[in-house]
Chimera marker file (.cmm) of the C-alpha trace (Angstrom):
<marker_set name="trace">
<marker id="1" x="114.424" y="95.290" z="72.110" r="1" g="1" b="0" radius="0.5"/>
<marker id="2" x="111.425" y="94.007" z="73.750" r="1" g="1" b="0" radius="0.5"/>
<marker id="3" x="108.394" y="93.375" z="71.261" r="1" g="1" b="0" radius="0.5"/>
<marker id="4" x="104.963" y="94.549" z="72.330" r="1" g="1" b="0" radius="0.5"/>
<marker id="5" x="102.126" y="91.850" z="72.827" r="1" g="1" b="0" radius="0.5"/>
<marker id="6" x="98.498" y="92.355" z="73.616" r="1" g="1" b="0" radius="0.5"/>
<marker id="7" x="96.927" y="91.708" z="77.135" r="1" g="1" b="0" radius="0.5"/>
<marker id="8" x="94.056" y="89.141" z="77.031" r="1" g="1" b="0" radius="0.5"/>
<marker id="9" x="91.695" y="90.613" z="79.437" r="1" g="1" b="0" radius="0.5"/>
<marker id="10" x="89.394" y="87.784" z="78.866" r="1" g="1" b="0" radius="0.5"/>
<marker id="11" x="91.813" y="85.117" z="79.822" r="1" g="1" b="0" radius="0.5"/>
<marker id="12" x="92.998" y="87.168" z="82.706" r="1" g="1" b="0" radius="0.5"/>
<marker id="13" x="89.097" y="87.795" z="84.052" r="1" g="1" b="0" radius="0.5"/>
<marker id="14" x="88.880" y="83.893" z="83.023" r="1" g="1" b="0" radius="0.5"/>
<marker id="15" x="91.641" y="83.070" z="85.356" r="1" g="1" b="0" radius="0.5"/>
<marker id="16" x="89.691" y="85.014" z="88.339" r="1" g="1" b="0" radius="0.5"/>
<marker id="17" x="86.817" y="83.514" z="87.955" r="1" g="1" b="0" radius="0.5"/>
<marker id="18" x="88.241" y="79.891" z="88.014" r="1" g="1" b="0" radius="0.5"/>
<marker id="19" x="90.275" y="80.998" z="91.304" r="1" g="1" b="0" radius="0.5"/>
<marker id="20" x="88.732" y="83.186" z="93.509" r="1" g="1" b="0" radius="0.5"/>
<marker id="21" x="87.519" y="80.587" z="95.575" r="1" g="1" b="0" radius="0.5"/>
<marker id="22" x="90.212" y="78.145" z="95.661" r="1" g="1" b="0" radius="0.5"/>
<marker id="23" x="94.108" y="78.093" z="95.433" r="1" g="1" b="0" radius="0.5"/>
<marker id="24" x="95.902" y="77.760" z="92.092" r="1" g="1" b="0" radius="0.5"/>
<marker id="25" x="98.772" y="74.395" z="93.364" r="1" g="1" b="0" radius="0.5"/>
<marker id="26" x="101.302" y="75.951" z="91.212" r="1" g="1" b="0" radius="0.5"/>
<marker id="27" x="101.521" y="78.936" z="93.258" r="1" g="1" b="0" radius="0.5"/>
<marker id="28" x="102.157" y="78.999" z="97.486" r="1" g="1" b="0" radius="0.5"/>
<marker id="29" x="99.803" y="80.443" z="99.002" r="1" g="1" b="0" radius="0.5"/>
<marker id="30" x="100.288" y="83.638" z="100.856" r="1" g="1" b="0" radius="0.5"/>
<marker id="31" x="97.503" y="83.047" z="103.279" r="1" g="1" b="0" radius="0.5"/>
<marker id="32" x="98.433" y="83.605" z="107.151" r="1" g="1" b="0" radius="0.5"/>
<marker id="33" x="101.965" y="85.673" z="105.754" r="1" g="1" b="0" radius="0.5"/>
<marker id="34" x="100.493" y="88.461" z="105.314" r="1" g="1" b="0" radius="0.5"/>
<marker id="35" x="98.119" y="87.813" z="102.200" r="1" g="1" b="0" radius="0.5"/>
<marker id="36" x="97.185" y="85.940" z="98.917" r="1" g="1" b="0" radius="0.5"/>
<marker id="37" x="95.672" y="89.121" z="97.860" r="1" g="1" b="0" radius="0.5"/>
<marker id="38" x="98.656" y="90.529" z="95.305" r="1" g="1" b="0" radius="0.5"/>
<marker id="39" x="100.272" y="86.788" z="94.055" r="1" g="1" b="0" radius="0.5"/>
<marker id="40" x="95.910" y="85.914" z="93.143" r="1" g="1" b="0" radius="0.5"/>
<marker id="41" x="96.526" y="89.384" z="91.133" r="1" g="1" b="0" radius="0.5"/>
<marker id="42" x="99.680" y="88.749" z="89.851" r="1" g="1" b="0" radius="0.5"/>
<marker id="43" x="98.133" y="85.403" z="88.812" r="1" g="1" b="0" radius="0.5"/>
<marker id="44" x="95.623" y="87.218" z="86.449" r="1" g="1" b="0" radius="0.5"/>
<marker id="45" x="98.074" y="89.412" z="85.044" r="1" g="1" b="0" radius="0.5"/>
<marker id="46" x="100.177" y="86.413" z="84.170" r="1" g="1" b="0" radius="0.5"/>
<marker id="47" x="97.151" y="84.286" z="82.820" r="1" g="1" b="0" radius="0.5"/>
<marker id="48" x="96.181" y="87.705" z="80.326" r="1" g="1" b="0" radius="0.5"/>
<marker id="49" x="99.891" y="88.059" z="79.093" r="1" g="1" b="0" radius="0.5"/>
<marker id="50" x="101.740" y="84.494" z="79.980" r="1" g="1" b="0" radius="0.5"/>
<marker id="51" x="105.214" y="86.548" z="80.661" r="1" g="1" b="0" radius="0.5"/>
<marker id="52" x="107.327" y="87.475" z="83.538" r="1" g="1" b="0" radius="0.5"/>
<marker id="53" x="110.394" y="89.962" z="84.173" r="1" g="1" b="0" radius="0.5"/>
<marker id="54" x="113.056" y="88.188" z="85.678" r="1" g="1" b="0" radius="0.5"/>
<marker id="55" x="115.053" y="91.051" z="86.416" r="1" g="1" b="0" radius="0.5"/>
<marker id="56" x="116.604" y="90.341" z="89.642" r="1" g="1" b="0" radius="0.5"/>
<marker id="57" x="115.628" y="92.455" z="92.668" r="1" g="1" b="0" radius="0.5"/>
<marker id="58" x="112.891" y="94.241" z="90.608" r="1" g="1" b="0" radius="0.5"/>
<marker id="59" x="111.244" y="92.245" z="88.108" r="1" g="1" b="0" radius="0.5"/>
<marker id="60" x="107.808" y="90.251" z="88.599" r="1" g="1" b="0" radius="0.5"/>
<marker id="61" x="108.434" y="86.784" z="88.231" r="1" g="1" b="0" radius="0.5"/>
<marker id="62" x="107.339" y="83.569" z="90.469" r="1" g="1" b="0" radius="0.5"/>
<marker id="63" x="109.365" y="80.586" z="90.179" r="1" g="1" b="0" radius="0.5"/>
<marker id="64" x="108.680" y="78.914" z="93.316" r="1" g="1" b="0" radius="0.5"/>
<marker id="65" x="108.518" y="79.966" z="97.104" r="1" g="1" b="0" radius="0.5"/>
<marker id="66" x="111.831" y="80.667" z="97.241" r="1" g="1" b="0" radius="0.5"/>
<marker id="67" x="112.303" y="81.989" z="94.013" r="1" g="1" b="0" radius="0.5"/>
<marker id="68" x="110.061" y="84.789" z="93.231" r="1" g="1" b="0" radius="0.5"/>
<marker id="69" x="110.111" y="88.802" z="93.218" r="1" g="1" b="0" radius="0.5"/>
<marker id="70" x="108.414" y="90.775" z="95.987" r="1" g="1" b="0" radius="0.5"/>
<marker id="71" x="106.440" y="92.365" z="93.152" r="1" g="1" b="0" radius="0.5"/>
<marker id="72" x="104.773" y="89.007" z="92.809" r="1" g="1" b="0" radius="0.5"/>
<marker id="73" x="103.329" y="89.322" z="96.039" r="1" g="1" b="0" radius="0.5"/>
<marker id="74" x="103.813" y="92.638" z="98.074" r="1" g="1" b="0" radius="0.5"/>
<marker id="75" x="101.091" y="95.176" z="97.471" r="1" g="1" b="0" radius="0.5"/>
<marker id="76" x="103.504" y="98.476" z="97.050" r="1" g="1" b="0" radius="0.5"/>
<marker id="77" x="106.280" y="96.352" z="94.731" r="1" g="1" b="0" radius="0.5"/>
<marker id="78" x="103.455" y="95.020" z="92.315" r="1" g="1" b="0" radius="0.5"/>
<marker id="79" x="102.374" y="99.167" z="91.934" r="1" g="1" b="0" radius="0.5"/>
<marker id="80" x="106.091" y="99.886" z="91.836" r="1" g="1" b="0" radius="0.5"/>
<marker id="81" x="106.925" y="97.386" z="88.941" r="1" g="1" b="0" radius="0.5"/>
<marker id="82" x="103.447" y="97.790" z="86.726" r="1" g="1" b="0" radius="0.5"/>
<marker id="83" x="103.682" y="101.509" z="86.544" r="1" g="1" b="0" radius="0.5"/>
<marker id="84" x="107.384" y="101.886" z="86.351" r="1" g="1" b="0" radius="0.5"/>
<marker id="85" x="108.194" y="98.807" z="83.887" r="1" g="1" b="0" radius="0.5"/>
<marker id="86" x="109.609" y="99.625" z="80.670" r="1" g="1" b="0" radius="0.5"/>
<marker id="87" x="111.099" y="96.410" z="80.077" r="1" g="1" b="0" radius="0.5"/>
<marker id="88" x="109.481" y="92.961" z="79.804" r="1" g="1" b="0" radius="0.5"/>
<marker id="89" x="105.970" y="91.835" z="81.347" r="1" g="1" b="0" radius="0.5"/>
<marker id="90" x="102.996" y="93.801" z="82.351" r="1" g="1" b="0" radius="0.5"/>
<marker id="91" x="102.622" y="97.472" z="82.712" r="1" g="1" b="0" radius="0.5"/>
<marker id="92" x="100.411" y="99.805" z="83.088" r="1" g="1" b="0" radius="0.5"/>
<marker id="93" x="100.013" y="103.416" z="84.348" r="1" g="1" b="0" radius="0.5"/>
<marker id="94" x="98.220" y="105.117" z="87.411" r="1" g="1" b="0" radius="0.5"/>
<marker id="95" x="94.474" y="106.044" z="86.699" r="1" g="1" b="0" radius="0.5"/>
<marker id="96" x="91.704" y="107.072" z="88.410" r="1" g="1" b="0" radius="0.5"/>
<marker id="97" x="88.609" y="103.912" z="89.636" r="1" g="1" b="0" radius="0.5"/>
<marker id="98" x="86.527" y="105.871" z="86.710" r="1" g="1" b="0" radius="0.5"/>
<marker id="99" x="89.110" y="105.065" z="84.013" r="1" g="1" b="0" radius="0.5"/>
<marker id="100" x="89.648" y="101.124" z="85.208" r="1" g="1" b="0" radius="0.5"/>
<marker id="101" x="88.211" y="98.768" z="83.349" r="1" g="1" b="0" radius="0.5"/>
<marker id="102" x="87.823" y="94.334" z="83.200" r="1" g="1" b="0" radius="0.5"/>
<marker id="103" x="91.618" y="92.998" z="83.600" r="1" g="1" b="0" radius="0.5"/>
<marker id="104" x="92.806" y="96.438" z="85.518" r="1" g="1" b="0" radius="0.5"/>
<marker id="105" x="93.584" y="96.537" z="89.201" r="1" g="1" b="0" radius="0.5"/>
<marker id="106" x="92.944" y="98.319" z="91.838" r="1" g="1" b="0" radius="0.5"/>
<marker id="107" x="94.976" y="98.984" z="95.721" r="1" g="1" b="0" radius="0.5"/>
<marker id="108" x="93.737" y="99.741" z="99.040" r="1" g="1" b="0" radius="0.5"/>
<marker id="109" x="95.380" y="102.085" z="101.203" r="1" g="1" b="0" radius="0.5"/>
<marker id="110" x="95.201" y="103.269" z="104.400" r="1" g="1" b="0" radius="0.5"/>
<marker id="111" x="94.989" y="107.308" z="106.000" r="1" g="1" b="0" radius="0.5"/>
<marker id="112" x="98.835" y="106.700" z="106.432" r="1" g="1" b="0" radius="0.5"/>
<marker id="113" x="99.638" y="105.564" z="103.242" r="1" g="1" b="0" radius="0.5"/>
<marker id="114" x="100.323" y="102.446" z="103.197" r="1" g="1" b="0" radius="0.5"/>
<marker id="115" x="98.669" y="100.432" z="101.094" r="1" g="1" b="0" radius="0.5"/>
<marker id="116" x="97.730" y="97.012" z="101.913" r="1" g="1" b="0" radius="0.5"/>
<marker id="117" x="95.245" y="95.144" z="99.790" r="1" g="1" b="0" radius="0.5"/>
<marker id="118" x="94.856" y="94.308" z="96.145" r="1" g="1" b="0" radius="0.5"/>
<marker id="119" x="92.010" y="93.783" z="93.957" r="1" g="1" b="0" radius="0.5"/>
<marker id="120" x="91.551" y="92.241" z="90.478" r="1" g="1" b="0" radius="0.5"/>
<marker id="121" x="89.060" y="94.237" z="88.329" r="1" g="1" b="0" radius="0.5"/>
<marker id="122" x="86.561" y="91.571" z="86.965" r="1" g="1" b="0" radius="0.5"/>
<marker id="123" x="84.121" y="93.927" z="85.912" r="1" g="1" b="0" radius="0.5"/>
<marker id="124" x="82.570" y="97.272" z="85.503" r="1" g="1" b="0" radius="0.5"/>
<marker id="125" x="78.640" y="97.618" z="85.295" r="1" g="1" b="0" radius="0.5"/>
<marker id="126" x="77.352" y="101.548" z="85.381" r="1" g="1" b="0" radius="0.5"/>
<marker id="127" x="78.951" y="102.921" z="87.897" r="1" g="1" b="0" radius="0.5"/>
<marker id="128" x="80.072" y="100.005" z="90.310" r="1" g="1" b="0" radius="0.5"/>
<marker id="129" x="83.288" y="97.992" z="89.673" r="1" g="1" b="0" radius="0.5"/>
<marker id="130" x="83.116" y="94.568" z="91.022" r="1" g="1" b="0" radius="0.5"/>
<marker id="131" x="86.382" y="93.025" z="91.963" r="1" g="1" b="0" radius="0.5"/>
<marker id="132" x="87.714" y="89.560" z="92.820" r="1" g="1" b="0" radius="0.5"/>
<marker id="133" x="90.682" y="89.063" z="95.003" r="1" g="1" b="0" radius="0.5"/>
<marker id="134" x="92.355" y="86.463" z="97.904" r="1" g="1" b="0" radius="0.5"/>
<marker id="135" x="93.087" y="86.793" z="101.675" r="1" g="1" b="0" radius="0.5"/>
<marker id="136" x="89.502" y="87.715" z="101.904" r="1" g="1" b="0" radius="0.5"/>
<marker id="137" x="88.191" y="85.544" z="98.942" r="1" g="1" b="0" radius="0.5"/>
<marker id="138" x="85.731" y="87.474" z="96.933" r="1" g="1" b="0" radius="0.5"/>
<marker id="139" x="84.313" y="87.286" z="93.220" r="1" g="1" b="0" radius="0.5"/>
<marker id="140" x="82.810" y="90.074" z="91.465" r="1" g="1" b="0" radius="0.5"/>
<marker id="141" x="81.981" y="91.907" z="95.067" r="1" g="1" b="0" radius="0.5"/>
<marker id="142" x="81.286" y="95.708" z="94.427" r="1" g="1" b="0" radius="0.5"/>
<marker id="143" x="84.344" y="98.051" z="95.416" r="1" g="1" b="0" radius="0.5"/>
<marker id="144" x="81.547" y="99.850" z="97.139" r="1" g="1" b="0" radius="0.5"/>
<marker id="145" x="81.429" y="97.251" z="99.838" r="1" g="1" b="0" radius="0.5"/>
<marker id="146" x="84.808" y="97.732" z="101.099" r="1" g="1" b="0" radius="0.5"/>
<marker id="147" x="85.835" y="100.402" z="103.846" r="1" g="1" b="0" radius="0.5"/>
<marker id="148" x="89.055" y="102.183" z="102.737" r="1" g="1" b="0" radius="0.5"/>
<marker id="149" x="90.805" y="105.252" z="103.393" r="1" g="1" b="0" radius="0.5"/>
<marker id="150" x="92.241" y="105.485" z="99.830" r="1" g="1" b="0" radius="0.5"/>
<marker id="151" x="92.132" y="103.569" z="96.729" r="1" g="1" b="0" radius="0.5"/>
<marker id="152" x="94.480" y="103.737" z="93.900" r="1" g="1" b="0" radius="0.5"/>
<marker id="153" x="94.310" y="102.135" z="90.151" r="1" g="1" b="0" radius="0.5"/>
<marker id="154" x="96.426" y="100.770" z="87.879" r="1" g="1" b="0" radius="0.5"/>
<marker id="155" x="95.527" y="100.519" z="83.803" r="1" g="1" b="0" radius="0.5"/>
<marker id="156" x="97.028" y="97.524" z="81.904" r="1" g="1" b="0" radius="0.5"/>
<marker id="157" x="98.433" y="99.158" z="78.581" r="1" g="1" b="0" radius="0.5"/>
<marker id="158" x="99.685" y="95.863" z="77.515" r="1" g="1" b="0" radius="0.5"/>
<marker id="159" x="102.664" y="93.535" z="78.374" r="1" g="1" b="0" radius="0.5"/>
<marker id="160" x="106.136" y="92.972" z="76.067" r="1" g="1" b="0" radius="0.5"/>
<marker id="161" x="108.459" y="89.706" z="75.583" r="1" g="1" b="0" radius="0.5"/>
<marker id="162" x="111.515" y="89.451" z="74.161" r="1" g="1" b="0" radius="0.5"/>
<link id1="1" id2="2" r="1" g="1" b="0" radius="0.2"/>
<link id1="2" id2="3" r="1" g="1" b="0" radius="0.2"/>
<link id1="3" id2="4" r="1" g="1" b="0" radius="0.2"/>
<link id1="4" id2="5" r="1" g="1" b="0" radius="0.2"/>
<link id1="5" id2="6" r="1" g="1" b="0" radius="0.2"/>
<link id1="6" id2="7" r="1" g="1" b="0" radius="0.2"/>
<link id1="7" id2="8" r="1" g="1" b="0" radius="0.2"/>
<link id1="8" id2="9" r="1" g="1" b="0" radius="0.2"/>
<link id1="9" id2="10" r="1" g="1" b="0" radius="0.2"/>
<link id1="10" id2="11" r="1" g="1" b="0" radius="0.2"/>
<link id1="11" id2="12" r="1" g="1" b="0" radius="0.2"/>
<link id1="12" id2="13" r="1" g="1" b="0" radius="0.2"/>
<link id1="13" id2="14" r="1" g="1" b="0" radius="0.2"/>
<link id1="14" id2="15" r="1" g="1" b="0" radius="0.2"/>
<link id1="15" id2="16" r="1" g="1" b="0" radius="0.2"/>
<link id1="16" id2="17" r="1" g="1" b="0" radius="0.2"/>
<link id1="17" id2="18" r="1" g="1" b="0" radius="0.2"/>
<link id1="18" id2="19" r="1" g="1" b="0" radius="0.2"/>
<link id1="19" id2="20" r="1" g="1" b="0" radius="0.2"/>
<link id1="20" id2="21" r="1" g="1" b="0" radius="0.2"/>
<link id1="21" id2="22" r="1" g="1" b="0" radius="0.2"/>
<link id1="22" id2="23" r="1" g="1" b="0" radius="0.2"/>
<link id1="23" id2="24" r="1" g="1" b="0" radius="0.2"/>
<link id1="24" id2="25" r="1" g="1" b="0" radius="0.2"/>
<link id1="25" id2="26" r="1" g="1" b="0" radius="0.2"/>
<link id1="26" id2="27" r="1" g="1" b="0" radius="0.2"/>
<link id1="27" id2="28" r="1" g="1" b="0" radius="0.2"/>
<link id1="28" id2="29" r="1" g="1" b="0" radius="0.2"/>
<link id1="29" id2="30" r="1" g="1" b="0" radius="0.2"/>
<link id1="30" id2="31" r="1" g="1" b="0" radius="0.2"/>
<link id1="31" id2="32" r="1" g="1" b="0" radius="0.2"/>
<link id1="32" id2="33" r="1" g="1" b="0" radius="0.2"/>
<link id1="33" id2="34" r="1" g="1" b="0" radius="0.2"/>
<link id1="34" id2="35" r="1" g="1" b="0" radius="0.2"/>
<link id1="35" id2="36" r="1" g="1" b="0" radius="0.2"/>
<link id1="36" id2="37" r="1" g="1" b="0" radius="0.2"/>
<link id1="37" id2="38" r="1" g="1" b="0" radius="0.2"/>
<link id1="38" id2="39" r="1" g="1" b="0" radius="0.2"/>
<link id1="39" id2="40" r="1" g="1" b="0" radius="0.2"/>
<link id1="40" id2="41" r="1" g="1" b="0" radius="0.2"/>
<link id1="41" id2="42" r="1" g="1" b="0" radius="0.2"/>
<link id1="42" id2="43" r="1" g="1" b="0" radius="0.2"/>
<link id1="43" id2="44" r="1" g="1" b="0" radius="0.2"/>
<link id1="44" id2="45" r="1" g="1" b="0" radius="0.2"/>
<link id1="45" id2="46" r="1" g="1" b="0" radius="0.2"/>
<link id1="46" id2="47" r="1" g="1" b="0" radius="0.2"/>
<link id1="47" id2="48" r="1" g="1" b="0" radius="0.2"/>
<link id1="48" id2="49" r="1" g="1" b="0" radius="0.2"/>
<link id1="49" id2="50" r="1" g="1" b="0" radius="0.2"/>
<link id1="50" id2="51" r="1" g="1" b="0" radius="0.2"/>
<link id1="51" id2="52" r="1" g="1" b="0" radius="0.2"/>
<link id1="52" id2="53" r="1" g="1" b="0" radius="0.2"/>
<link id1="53" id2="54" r="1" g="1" b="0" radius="0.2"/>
<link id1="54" id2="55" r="1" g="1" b="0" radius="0.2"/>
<link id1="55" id2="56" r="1" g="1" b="0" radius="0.2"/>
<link id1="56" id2="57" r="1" g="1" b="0" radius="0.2"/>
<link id1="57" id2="58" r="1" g="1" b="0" radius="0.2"/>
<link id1="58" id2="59" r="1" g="1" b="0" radius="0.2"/>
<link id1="59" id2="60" r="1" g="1" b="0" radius="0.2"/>
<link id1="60" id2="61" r="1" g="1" b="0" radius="0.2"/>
<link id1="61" id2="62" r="1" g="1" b="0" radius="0.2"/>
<link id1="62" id2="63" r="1" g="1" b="0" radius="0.2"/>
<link id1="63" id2="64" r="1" g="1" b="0" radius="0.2"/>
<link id1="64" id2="65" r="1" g="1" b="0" radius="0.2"/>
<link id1="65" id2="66" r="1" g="1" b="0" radius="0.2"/>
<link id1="66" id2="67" r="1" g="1" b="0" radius="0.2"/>
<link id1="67" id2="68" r="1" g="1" b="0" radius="0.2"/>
<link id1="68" id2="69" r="1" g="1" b="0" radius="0.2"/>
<link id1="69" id2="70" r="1" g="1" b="0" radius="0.2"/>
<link id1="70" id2="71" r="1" g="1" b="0" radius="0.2"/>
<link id1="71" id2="72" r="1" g="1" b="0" radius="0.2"/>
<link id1="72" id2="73" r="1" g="1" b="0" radius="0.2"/>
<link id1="73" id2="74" r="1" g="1" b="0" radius="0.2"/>
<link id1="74" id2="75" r="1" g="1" b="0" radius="0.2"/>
<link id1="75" id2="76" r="1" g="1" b="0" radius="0.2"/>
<link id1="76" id2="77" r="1" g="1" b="0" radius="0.2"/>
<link id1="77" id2="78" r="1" g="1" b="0" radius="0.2"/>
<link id1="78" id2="79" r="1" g="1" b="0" radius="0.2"/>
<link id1="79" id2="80" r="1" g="1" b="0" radius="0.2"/>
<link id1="80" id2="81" r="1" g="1" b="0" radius="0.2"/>
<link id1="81" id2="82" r="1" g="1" b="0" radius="0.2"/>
<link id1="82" id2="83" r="1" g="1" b="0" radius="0.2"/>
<link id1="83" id2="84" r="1" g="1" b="0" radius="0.2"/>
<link id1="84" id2="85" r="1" g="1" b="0" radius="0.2"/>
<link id1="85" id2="86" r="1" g="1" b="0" radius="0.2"/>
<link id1="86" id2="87" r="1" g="1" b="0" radius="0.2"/>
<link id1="87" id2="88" r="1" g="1" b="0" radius="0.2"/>
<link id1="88" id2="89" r="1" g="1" b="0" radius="0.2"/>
<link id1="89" id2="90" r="1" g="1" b="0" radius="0.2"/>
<link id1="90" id2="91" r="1" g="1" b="0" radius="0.2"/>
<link id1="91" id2="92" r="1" g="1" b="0" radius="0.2"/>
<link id1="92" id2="93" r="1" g="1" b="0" radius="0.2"/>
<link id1="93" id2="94" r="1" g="1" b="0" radius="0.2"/>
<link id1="94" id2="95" r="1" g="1" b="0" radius="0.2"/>
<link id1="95" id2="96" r="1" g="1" b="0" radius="0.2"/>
<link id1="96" id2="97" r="1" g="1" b="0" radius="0.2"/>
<link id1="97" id2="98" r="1" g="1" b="0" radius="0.2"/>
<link id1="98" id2="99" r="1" g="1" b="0" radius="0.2"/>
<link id1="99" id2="100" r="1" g="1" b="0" radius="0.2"/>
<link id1="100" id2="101" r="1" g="1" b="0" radius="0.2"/>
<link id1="101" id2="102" r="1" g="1" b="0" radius="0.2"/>
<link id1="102" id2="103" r="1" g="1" b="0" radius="0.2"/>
<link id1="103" id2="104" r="1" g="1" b="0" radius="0.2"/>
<link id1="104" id2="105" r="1" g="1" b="0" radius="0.2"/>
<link id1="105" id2="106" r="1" g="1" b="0" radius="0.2"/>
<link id1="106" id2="107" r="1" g="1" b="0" radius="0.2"/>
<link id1="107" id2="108" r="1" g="1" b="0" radius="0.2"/>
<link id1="108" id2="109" r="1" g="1" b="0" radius="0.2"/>
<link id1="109" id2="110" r="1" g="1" b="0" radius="0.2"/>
<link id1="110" id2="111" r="1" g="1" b="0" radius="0.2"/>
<link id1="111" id2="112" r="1" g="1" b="0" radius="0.2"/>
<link id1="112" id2="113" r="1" g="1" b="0" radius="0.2"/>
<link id1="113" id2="114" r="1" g="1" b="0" radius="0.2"/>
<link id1="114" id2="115" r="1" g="1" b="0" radius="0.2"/>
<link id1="115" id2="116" r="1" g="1" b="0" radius="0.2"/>
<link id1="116" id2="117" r="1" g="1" b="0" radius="0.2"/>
<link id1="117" id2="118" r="1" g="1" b="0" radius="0.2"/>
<link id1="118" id2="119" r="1" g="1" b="0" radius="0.2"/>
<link id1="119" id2="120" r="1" g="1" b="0" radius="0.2"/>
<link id1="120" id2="121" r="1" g="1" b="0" radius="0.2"/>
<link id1="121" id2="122" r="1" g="1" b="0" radius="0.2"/>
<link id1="122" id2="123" r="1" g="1" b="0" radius="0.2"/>
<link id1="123" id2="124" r="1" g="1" b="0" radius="0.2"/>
<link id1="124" id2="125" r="1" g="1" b="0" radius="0.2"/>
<link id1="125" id2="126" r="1" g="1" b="0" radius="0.2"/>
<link id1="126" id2="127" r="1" g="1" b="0" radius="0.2"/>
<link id1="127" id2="128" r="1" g="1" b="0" radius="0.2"/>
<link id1="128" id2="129" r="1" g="1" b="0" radius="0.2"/>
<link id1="129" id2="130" r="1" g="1" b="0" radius="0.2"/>
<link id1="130" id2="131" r="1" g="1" b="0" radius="0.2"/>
<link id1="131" id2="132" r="1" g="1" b="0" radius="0.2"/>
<link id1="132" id2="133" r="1" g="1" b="0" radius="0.2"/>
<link id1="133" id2="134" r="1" g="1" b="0" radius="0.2"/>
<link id1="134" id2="135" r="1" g="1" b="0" radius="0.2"/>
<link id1="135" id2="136" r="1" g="1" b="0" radius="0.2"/>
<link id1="136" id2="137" r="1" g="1" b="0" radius="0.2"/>
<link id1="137" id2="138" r="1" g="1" b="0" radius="0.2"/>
<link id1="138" id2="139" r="1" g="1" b="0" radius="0.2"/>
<link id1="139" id2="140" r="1" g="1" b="0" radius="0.2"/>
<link id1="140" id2="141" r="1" g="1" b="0" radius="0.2"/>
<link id1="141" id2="142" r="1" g="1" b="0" radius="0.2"/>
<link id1="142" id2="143" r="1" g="1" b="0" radius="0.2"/>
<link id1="143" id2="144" r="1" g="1" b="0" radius="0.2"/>
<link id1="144" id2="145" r="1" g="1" b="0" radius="0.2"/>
<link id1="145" id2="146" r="1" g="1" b="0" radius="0.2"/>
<link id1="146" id2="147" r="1" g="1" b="0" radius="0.2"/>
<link id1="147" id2="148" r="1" g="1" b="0" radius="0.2"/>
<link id1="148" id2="149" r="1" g="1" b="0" radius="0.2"/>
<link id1="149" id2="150" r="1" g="1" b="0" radius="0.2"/>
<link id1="150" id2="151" r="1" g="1" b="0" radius="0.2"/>
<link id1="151" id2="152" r="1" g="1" b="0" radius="0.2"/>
<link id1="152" id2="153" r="1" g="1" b="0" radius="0.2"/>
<link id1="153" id2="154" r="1" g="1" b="0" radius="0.2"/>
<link id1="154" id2="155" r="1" g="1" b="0" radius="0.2"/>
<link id1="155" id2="156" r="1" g="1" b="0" radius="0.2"/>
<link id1="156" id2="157" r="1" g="1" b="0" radius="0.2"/>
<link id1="157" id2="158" r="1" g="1" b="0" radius="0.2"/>
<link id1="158" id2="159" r="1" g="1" b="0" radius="0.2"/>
<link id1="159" id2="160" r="1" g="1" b="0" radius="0.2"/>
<link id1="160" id2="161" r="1" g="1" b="0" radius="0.2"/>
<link id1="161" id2="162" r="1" g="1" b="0" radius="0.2"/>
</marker_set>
């Protein structure tokens, strides 16, 4: 039975900070294959609870290039695995931009549904979250800014290890 650990929000808004701007050399980066945006995410959620799912096919792990889940870096498989995970790692559940707060995340969609763009909560001031996030590097740059058709969130309730 997996045992229930806290999520460092601190460390994971930490980890954004350090990164926004720059390329962690552990990780590949996703840049001109479709997008950094959801493995830079991924990367905070690991930082705030230093666990992965290895479950094959649909965990969120990364490993390597080669050896990684497609929750690790595709926008609709990171949703997927956070709000449907009830075994080891992060999860969270679906919430509305008003609920999210510093460590959460947050996806872009379009009219069509399809959602294509992932954003790291680093902080909420009033009413304006500010987000960091790759492909289109940006730290602490208000949601407000962006033009979407939709935008979905995702609370971090915590993580488990076994």
């Amino acid at each position: 039975m997996p045992t229930q650990i806290p999520y460092d929000r601190s460390k994971a808004a930490a980890y954004a900070e350090k990164w926004a701007f720059s390329r962690n050399p552990r990780y590949i980066s996703f840049d001109g294959m479709g997008g950094d945006c959801t493995s830079f995410v991924s990367q905070c959620l690991y930082a705030g609870t230093g666990v992965m799912n290895y479950t094959r096919d649909t965990g969120w792990y990364y490993n390597s290039a080669s050896d990684r889940a497609a929750a690790w870096s595709g926008v609709p498989y990171l949703y997927r695995f956070l709000t449907g995970n009830r075994s080891v790692g992060p999860y969270g559940r679906a919430a509305a931009l008003e609920e999210l707060e510093r460590g959460d995340l947050i996806q872009l969609g379009d009219a069509s549904d399809k959602w294509y763009h992932s954003l790291f909560v680093t902080e909420v001031t009033g009413d304006e979250i500010l987000v960091s996030t790759h492909t289109f590097d940006a730290y602490r740059r208000p949601l407000s800014s962006y033009v979407y058709a939709q935008a979905r969130g995702v609370h971090i309730e915590g993580a488990r290890r076994w």
